[in-house]
FIMAR-276215 format. One record per residue (C-alpha): residue number from 1; residue in three letters; x, y, z. Coordinates in steps of 0.02 Angstrom, whole numbers, always signed. Layout:
BEGIN
pos, code, c1, c2, c3
NUM, ala, X, Y, Z
...
This chain:
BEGIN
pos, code, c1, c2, c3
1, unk, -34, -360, +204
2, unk, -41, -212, +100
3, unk, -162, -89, +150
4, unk, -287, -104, +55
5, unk, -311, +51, +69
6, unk, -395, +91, -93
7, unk, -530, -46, -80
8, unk, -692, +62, -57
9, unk, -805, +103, -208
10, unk, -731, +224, -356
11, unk, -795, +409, -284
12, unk, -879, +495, -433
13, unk, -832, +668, -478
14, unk, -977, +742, -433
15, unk, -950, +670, -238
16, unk, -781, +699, -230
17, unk, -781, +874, -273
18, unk, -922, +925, -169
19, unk, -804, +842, -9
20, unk, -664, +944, -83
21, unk, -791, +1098, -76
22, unk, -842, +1056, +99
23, unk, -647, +1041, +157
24, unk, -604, +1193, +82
25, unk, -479, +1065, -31
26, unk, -542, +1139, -189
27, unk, -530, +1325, -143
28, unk, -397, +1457, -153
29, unk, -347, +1479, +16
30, unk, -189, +1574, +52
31, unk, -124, +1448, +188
32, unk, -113, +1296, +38
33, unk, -8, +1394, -63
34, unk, +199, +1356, -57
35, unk, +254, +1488, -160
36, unk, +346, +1615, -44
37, unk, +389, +1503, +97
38, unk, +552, +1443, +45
39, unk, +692, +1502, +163
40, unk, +880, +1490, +196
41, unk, +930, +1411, +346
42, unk, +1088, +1392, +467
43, unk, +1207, +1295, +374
44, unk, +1153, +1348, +216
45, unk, +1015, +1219, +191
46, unk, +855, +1268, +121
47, unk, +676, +1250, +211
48, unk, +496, +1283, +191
49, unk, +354, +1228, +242
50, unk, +365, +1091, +391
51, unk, +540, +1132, +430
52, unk, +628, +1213, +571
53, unk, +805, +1256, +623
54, unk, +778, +1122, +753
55, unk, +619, +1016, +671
56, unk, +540, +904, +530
57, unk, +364, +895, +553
58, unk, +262, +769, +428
59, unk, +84, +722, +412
60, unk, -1, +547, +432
61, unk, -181, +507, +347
62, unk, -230, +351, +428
63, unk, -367, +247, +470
64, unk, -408, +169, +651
65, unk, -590, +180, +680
66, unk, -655, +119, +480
67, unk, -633, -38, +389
68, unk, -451, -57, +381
69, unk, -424, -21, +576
70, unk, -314, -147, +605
71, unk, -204, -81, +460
72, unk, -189, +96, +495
73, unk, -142, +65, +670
74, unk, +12, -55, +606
75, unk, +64, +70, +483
76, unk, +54, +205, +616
77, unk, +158, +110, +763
78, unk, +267, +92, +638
79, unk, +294, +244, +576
80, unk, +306, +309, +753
81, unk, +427, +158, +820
82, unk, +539, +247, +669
83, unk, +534, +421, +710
84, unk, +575, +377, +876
85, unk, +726, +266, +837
86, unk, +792, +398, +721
87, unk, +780, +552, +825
88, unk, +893, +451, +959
89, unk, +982, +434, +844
90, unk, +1020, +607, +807
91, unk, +879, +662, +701
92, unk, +899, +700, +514
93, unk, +1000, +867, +456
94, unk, +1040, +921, +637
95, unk, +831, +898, +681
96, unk, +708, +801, +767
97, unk, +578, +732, +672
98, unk, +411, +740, +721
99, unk, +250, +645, +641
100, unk, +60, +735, +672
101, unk, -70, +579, +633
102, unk, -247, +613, +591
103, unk, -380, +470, +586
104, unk, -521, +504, +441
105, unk, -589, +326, +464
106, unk, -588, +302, +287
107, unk, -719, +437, +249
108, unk, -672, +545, +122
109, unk, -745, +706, +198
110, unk, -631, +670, +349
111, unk, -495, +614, +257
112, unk, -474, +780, +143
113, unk, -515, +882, +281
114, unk, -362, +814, +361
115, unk, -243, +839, +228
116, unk, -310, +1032, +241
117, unk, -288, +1025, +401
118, unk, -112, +949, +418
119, unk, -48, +1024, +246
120, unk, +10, +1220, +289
121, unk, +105, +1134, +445
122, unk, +186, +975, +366
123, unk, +323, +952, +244
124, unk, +221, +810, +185
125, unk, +143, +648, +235
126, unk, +232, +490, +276
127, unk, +38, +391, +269
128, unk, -107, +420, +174
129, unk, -214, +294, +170
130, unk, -357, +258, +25
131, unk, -332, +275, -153
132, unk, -482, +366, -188
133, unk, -439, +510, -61
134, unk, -277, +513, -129
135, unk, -320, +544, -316
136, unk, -465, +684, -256
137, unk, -323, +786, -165
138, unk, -202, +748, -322
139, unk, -251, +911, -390
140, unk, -179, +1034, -248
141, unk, -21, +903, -219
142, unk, +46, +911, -390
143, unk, -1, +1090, -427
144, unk, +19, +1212, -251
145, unk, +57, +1111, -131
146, unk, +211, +999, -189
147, unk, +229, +904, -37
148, unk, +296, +729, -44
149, unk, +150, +598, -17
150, unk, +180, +399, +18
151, unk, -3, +309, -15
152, unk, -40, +140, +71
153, unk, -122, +122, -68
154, unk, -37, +34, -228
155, unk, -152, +80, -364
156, unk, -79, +117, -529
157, unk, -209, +292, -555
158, unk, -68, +346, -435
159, unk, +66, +333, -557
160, unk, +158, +477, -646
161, unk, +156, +607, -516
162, unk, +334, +649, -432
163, unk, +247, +695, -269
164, unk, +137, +514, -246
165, unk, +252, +382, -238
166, unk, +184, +230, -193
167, unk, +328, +90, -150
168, unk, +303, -63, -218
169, unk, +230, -161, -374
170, unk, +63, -90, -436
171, unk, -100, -203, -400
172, unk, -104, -257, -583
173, unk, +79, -311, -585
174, unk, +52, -391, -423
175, unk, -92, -491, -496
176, unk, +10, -551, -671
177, unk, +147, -609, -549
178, unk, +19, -704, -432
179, unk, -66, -787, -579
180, unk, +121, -830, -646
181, unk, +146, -917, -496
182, unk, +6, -1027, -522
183, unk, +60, -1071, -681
184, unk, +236, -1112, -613
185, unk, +168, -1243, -478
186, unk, +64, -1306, -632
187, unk, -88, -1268, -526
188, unk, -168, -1186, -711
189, unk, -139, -1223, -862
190, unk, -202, -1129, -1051
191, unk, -361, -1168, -1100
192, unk, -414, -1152, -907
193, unk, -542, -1023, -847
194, unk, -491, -941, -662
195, unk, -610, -841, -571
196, unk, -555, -658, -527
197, unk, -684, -582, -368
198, unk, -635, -400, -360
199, unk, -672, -247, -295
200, unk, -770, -120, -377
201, unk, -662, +45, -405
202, unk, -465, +86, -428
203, unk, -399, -74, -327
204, unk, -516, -218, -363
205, unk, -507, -134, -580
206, unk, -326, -105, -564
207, unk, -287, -282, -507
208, unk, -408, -348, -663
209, unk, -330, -283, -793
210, unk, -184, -373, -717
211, unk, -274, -535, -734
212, unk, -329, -496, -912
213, unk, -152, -461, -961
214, unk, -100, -618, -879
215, unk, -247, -712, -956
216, unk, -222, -645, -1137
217, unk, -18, -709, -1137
218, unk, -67, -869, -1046
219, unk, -224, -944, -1149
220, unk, -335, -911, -995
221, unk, -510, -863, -984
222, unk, -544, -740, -838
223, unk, -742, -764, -755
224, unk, -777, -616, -677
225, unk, -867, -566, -497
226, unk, -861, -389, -472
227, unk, -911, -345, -285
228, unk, -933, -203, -160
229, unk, -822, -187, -1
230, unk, -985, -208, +98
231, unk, -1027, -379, +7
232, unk, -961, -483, +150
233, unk, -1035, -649, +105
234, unk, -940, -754, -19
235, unk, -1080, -897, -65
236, unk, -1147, -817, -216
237, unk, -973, -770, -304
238, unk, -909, -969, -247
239, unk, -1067, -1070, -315
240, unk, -1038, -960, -495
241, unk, -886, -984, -499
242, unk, -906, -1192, -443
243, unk, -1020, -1195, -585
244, unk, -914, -1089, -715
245, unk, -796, -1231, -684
246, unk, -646, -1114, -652
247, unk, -487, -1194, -592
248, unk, -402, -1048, -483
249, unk, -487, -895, -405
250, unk, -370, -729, -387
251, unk, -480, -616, -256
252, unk, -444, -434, -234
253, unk, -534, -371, -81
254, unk, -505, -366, +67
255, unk, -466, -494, +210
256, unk, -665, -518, +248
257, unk, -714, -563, +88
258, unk, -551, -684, +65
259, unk, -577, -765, +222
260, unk, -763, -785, +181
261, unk, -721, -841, -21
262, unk, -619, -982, +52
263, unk, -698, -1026, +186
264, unk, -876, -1036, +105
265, unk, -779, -1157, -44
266, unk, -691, -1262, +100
267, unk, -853, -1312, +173
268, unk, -927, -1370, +8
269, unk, -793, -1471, -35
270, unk, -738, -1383, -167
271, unk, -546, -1368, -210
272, unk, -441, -1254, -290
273, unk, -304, -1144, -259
274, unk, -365, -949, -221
275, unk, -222, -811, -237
276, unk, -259, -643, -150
277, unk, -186, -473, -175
278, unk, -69, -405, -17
279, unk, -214, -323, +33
280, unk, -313, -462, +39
281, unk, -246, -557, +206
282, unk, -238, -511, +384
283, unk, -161, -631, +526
284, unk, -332, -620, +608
285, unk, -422, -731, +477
286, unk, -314, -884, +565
287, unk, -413, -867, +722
288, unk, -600, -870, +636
289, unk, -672, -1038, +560
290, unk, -594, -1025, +394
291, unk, -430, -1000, +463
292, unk, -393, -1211, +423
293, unk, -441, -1159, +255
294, unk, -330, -1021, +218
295, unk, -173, -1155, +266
296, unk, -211, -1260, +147
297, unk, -232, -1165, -1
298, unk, -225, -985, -4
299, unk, -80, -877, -58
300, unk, -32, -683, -53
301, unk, +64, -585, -159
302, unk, +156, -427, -95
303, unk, +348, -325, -129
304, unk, +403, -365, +31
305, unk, +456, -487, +160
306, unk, +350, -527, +290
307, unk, +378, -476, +462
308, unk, +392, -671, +505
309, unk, +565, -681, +390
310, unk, +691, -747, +472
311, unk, +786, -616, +357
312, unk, +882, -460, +470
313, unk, +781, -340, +432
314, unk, +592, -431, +448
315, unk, +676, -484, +604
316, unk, +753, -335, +677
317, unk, +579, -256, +661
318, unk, +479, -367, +739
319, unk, +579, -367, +892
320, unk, +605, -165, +907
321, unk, +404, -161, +861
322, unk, +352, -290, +997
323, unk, +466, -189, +1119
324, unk, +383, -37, +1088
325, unk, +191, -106, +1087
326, unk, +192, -258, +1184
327, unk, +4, -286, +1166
328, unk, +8, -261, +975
329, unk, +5, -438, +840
330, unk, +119, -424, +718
331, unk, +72, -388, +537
332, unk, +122, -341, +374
333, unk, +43, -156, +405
334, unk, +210, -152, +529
335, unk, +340, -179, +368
336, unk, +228, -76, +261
337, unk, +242, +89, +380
338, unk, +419, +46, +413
339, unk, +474, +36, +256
340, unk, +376, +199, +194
341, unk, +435, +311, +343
342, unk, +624, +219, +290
343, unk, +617, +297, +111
344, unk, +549, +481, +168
345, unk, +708, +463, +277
346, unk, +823, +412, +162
347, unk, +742, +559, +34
348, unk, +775, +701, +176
349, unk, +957, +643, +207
350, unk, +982, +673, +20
351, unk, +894, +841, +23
352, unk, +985, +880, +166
353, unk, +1150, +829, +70
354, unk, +1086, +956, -60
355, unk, +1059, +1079, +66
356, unk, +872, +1097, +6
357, unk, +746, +1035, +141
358, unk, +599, +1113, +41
359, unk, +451, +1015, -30
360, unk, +518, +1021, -206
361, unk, +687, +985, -136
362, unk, +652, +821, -56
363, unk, +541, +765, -189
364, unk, +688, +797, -305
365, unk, +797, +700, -188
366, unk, +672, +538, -216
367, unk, +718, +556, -408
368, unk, +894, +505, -350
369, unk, +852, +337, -270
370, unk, +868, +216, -391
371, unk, +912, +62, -291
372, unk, +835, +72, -128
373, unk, +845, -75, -20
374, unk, +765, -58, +176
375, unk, +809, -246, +187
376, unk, +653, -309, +153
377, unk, +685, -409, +29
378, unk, +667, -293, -114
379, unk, +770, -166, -189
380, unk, +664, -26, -265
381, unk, +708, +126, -394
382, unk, +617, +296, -380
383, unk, +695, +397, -527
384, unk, +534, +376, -627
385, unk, +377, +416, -573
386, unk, +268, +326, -708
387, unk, +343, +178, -655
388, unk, +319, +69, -492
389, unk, +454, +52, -404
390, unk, +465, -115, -418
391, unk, +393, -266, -516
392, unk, +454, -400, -387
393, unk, +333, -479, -284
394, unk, +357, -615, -157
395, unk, +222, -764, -152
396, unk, +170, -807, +50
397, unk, +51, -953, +117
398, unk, -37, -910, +290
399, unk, +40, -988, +414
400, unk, -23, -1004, +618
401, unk, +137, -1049, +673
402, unk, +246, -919, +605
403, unk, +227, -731, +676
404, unk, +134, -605, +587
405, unk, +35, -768, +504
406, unk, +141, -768, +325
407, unk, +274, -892, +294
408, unk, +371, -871, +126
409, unk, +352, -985, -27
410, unk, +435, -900, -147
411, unk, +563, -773, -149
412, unk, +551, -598, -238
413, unk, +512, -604, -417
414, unk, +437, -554, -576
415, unk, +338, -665, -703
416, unk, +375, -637, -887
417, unk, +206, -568, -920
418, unk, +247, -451, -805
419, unk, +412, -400, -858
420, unk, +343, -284, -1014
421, unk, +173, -259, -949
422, unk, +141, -65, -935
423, unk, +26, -20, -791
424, unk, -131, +98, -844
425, unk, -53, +250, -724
């Protein structure tokens, strides 16, 4: 599942400041600024930006027209199907919340244009999708603009802010604990060589100096194939890696390039386990040829259940979700929105508690969460923002028959390497 949000090529500087130019991003507008906006409130709670005596107004940053389509419109439903169940519910500090979504189809240009857009309105965004877009508007959210952002994106560049919080384990740990569970089924052993294919950029070089660090404490040689998210066609990366005589591939792209990686090894009869990032998978892949393939021997790491659990909360969402859209498949992208537009919720009722609903209140508020669970599966602590929030991750096998196409293989946990492993935040 995860989003990959953050799988496009690193932006250099040089680009991503001239998009920041050409959104206005980089400039000293009067409308980004916070300072001044702060306000008391009936009942003595404290607002700003985004907040009303009757309203909560936050931001998405999504993609459903660019390569991760299917993803952003998961996430989005999601996020939607919650906003909707908690305003019947009564709303949050005596308001209705209300969510503004903004597609850049993973273009930066669009993207940061929609975060100018959105940000003098919003308390802060619930969504942003892509890593890279994320980091180039870093500037203005830790500095004026203070508003509380939740990436799809699990990158660990994105640690050590208080205002990005990403939930979940960091693509490097996620990688250390996929490798350990390799070495677990005795799939690898030291003195092996495993093949890592990767994206070029934050997500792909994140996850492989997860693999490195895994390598170095397990006697394993890493074989590198870097790649670019428009490289579609495995072949190449499979008959290098065939030849480097590697007994494991980990593959951190996305779902294309897995699908392709294991399909393309499948037909040449050649037979070894492949572990993939949560961003690496979508249910999809079971209905093209290589879906047969991915059954047999592919496996995803993520921090969360599935939305095929059998668990309460997995289960609960799946039938709310295909209540609300009854044309849309079930994926991970569903628990992934769900579960970010569950901890800006549980952040606001704290702020409200506090009676201080501005940006630097709520973000404050997330400090204080230290053992979040959304029943998911995994219970995650926000009080420090150089750290991820958890280092759990739960191992899943595609599976046709099971809905949203993941089936659990091994419940939440973290491999020793992982365990005093610092991520490169």
């Amino acid at each position: 599942m995860r989003p990959g949000t953050d799988k496009r090529t690193r932006l250099g500087t040089a680009a991503l400041a001239a998009a920041l130019l050409l959104t206005g991003a980089a400039g000293c507008s009067s409308k980004a600024k916070s300072s001044g906006d702060d306000k008391p409130s009936e009942g003595g709670v404290k607002t700003g930006k985004g907040v009303t005596a009757t309203s909560i107004k936050l931001g998405a940053l999504t993609d459903m027209t660019g390569v991760y389509a299917s993803l952003g419109k998961s996430v989005t439903q999601a996020q939607q199907l919650w906003i909707k169940q908690t305003n019947a519910a009564g709303g949050i500090c005596g308001r209705q919340l209300e969510l503004t979504v903004r597609d850049h189809g993973y273009d930066p240009q669009k993207a940061l244009a929609g975060y100018t857009e959105l940000e003098p309105d919003v308390l802060g965004f619930a969504q942003f999708i892509g890593s890279p877009f994320v980091a180039a508007a870093k500037g203005r959210i830790d500095g004026q603009d203070k508003g509380l952002v939740i990436p799809q994106a699990w990158s660990a560049s994105l640690l050590g802010s208080a205002s990005i919080r990403t939930i979940g384990a960091t693509y490097d740990i996620e990688t250390v604990n996929a490798i350990g569970y390799l070495l677990d089924e005795k799939r690898i052993a030291s003195g092996d060589k495993i093949g890592h294919v990767y994206f070029e950029g934050d997500y792909g070089e994140n996850s492989l100096a997860g693999a490195k660090h895994a390598a170095k404490e397990a006697g394993l040689t890493i074989v590198e194939q870097k790649i670019k998210p428009t490289d579609n066609d495995m072949s190449a990366q499979v008959a290098a890696l065939k030849q480097a005589g590697v007994k494991a591939v980990v593959i951190s792209a996305g779902p294309k390039q897995a699908a392709s990686l294991v399909g393309v090894a499948a037909a040449g009869g050649w037979n070894v386990p492949v572990v993939g990032n949560n961003s690496a998978y979508a249910p999809q892949l079971l209905a093209t040829p290589a879906g047969a393939a991915l059954q047999k021997d592919y496996y995803v790491a993520a921090s969360t259940l599935p939305i095929g659990s059998t668990a309460a909360g997995p289960a609960a969402l799946a039938k709310a979700y295909k209540e609300a859209y009854p044309d849309a498949g079930l994926d991970n992208g569903v628990v992934a929105g769900y579960t970010a537009a569950g901890v800006y919720g549980e952040a606001l009722k704290k702020a409200c508690t506090d009676k201080d609903l501005t940006r630097e209140g709520v973000t404050k508020a997330l400090l204080s969460l230290k053992s979040y669970d959304g029943g998911f599966g995994i219970t995650h602590d926000f009080s420090d923002p150089k750290s991820p929030s958890t280092r759990q991750s739960v191992i899943m096998k595609p599976d046709a028959q099971t809905p949203g196409g993941l089936k659990v293989i091994k419940e939440a946990a973290v491999a020793p390497a992982a365990q005093a492993f610092t991520p490169a935040g």
